[in-house]
Structure formats: C-alpha cells, structure tokens
C-alpha positions in Angstrom: 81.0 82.4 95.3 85.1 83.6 94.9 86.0 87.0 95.5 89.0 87.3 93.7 92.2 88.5 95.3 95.6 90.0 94.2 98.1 87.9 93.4 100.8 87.0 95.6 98.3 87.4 98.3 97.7 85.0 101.1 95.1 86.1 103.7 94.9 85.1 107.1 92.2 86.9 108.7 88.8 88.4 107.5 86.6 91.1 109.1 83.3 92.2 107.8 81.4 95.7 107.8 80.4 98.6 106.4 83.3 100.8 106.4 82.1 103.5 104.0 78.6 104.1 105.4 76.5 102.9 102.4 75.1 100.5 103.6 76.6 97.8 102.4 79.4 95.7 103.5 82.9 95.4 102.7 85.2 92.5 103.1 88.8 93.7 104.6 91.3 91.1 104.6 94.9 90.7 106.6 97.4 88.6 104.4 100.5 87.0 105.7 102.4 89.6 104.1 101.8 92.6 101.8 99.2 95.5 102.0 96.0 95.0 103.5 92.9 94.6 101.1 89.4 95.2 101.2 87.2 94.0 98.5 83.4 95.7 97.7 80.1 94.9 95.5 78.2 97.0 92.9 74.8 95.3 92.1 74.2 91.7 93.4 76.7 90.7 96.0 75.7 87.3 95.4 78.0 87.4 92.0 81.4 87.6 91.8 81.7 89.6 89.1 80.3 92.6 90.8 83.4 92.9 93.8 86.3 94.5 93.5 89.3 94.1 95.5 91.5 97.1 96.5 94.7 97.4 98.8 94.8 99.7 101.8 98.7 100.7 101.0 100.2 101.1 104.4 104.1 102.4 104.6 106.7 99.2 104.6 104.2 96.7 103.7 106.3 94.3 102.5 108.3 94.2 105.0 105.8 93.3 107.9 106.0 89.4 107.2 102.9 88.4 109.8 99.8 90.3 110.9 97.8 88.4 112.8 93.9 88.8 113.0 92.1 92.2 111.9 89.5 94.0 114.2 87.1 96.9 112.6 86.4 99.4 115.8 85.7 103.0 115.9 89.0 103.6 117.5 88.9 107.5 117.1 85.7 107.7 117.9 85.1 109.8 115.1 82.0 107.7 113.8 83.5 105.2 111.1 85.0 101.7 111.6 88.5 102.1 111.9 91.2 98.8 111.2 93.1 97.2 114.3 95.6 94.4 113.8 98.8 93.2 115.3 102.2 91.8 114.1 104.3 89.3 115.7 108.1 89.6 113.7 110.1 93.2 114.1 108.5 94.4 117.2 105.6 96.6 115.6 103.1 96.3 118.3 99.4 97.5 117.2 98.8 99.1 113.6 95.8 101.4 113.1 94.5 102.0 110.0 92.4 105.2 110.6 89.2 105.0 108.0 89.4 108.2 105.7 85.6 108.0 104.8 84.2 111.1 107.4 
C-alpha cells in the first residue's frame, strides 16, 4: 500500500501514533525540507484510498533545509503526543510542535 504524499515532498523520517485520541493511528512524516505532514485513514487503513495527507504548517518552513528524525512525546505533559525533531543547517536547535487536539 502507498500513502500518497505532497508533491515536492521528500521524507526522511516517519513516526507512528495516535495523535488525536481516536484510536487510530496517524502517520507524521519529517521531509528534508518543507512543512511537516501527517497523513490519516477513514474506513479500512489497509487501502489507500481512504488516507489523507495534511501539512502541519510551521513558521519559515521552507527555509529549514534538514530536519532530522521526528519523535512523538507528551512533552507538555498535557496528555497528547506532542512532535519533537531537530535541524542541523541555521542553528535552530529542537522544534516542538505542541499537539492542539486537548
């Protein structure tokens, strides 16, 4: 099965978990450059039809060249899987995506 991506995209680390707390897990991806993406299922996850991808827009996106790795962790401890990752060109250090879903 392909889940399909958007175009220009070139991923370079995967994490997978429920981020929404439905009990069902999404796919978050970290490209080489670009926004962040995380792609979903409605019905059979087994087709690929039924995903969706969606970017996690994040200020200056295009101008981080390089994140390496992506880490889901409950960094706020508020409950929900937050994102982690790190970039290794223009000196910004750890990004947090903080998961809006509680």
């Amino acid at each position: 099965m392909l889940i399909k991506q958007p175009c220009g995209n070139f991923p370079k680390g995967v994490a997978i978990l429920d981020l929404d707390g439905d009990s069902k897990n999404e796919v978050v991806v970290i490209p080489k450059k670009g926004d962040l993406w995380q792609a979903s299922f409605d019905g059979d996850a087994s087709k690929s039809e039924n995903w969706s991808a969606t970017p996690i827009k994040v200020p200056g996106a295009m101008t981080r060249m390089k994140m390496d790795n992506v880490y889901l962790v409950d960094i706020d401890g508020d409950g929900d899987q937050d994102i982690a990752t790190t970039e290794e060109n223009g000196g910004w250090g750890v990004i947090w995506f903080e998961n809006p879903s509680k």
